[in-house]
C-alpha positions in Angstrom: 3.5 -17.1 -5.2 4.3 -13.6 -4.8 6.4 -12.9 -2.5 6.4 -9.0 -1.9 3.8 -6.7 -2.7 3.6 -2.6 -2.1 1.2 -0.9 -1.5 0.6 2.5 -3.2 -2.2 5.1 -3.5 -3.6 8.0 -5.2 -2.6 10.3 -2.0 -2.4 10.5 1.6 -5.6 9.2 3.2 -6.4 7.0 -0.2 -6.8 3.6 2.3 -3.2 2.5 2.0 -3.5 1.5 5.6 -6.8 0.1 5.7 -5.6 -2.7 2.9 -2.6 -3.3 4.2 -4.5 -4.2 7.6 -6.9 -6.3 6.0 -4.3 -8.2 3.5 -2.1 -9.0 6.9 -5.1 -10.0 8.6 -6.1 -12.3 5.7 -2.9 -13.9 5.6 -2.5 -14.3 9.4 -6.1 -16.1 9.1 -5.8 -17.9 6.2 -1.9 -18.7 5.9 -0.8 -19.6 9.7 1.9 -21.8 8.7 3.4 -19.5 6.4 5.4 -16.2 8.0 5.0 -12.6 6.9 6.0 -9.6 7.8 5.1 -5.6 7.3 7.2 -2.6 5.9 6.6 0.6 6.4 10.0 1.9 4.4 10.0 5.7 5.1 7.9 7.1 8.0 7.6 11.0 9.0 6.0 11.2 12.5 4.0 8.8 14.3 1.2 6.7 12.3 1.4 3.4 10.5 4.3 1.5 12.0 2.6 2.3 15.6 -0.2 1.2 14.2 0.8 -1.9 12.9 2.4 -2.7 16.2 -0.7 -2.3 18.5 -2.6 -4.4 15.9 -0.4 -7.4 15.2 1.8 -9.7 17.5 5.1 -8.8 15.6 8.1 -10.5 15.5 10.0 -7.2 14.4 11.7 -4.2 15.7 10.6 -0.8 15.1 13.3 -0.4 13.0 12.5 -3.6 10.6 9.5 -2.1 10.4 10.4 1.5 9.5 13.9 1.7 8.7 14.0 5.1 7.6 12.5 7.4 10.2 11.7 11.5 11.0 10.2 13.5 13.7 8.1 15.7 11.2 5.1 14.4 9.8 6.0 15.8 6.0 7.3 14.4 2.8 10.9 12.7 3.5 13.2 15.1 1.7 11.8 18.2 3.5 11.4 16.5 6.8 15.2 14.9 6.9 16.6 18.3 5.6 14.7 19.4 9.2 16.7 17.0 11.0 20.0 17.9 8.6 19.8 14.2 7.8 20.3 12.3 4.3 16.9 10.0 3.1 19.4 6.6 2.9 17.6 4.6 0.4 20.4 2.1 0.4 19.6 1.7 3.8 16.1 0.8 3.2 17.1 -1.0 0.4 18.7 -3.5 2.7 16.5 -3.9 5.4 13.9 -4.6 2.6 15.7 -7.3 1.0 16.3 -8.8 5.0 12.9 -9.5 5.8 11.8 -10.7 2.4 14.7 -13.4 2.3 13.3 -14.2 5.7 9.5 -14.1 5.0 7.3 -16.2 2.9 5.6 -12.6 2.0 6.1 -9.1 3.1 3.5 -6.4 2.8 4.7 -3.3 2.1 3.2 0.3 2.7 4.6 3.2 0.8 4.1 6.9 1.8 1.9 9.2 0.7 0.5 8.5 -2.9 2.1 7.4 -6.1 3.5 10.9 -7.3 4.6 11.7 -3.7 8.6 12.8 -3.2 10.8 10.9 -1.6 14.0 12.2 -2.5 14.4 15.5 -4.4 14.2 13.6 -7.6 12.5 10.4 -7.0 8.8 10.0 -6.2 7.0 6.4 -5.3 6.2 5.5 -8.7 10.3 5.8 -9.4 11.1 3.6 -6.5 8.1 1.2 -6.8 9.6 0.7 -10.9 13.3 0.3 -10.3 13.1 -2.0 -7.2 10.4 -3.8 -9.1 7.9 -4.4 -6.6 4.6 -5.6 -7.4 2.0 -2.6 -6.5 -1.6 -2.5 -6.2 -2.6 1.4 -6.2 -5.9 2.1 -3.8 -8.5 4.6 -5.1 -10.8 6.1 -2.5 -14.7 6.1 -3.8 -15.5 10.0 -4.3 -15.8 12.2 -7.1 -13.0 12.5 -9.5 -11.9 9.0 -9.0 -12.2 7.9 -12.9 -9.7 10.8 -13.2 -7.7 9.8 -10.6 -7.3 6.0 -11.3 -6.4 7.6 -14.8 -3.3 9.8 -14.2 -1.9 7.2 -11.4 -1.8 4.3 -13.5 -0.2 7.1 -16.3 2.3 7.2 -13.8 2.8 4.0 -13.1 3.8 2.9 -16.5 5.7 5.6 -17.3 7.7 4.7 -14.4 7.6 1.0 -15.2 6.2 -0.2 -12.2 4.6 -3.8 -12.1 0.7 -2.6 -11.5 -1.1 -5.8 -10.5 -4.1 -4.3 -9.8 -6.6 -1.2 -8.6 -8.6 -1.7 -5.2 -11.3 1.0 -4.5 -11.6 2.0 -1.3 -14.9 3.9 0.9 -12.9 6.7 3.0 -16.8 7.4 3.9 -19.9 5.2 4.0 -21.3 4.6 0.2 -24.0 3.3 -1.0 -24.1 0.8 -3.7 -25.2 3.5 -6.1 -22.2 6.1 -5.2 -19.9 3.4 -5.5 -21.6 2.3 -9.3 -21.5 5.7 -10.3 -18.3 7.2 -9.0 -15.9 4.2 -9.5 -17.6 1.6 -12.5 -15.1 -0.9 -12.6 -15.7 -1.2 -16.1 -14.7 2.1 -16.8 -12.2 2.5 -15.0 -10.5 -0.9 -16.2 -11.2 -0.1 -19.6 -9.6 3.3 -19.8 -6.7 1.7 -17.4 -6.3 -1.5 -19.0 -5.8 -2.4 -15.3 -7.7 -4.6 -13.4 -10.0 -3.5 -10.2 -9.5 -6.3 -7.5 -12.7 -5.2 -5.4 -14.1 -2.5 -3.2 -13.3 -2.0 0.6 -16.3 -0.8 2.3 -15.7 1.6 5.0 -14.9 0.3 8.0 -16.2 2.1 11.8 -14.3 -0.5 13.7 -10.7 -0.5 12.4 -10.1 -3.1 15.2 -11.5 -6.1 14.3 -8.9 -8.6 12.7 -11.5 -10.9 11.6 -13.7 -8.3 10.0 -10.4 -7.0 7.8 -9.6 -10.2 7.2 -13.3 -11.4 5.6 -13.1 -7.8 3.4 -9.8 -9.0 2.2 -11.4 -12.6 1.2 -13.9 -10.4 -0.8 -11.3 -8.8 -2.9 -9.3 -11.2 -6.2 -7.0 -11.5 -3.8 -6.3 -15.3 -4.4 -5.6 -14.5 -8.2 -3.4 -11.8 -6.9 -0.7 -13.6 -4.9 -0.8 -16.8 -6.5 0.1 -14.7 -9.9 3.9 -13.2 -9.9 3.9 -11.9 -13.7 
């Protein structure tokens, strides 16, 4: 069973948050006797670990949460330069490998999207390939998406990282017709030679455990985590 899995996206505001949500609320639901736990490695300003805190009973410290934090909300090398501060991978590094030799799984959001820095010479995709973490890249359903499933996934192998899968994601409300044409999963797995796991649908009520939970059940999310190729 996997053990680990990131997180990624095409950019900010892809639905890296929305999947993580509803994969921990899936396993909360569906895996009580098994324990988990949620990264969020790097974090400029408030957002996702304070979101993850108000959501979930967790048995974690800010700081095993978000090891690696800054005051400005902008990519880590320009907002720890801010603060005159060094972006300590090996420090994230370690709390990372903590909580996964503790956890039966770990969910893990990156930053940003794929390309995004996080050092002056290393960007997700680098990271994501030499820690080898298994990585499911969202898409958000809009125009342009082919293109952008396209060049990520470019990314992603030239970086070596271990792609399991594509999950489209409605940032707006869809129909089924915007969703056919904008994001074919045949298409886009074809020209990717990656799978697509399923389509979040967008979500007015980002409160509702259960509700996150049942779109996760609606995603190959089985195939995913019992699969660690």
């Amino acid at each position: 069973m996997l053990n680990t899995l990131l997180i990624t996206g095409t950019d900010t505001e892809a639905g890296k948050t929305v999947l993580t949500t509803a994969l921990a609320a899936y396993w909360q639901k569906y895996y009580p006797q098994r324990s988990w736990g949620i990264m969020k490695p790097i974090q400029s300003g408030i957002g996702d670990r304070e979101w993850y805190q108000n959501l979930f009973a967790l048995e974690q410290s800010a700081e095993e949460i978000t090891p690696l934090y800054f005051q400005a909300p902008l990519a880590p090398p320009i907002a720890a330069a801010k603060e005159n501060r060094q972006v300590d991978l090996a420090l994230v590094w370690q709390a990372l490998s903590k909580l996964r030799s503790q956890r039966d799984f770990v969910l893990v959001e990156a930053l940003g999207g794929l390309g995004s820095p996080i050092t002056e010479e290393l960007t997700v995709a680098d990271l994501a390939g030499e820690w080898r973490l298994p990585t499911v890249l969202v898409v958000p359903v809009r125009l342009g998406a082919i293109a952008q499933a396209v060049a990520n996934v470019a990314l992603a192998r030239q970086s070596r990282v271990n792609l399991k899968g594509i999950v489209l994601n409605c940032v707006q409300p869809r129909t089924d017709a915007e969703i056919a044409d904008w994001t074919p999963y045949q298409l886009i797995q074809s020209l990717t030679n990656t799978p697509v796991l399923g389509c979040l649908p967008y979500l007015d009520n980002l409160t509702d455990l259960d509700k996150f939970a049942q779109i996760a059940s609606d995603l190959d999310w089985e195939t995913l985590i019992f699969r660690n190729d």
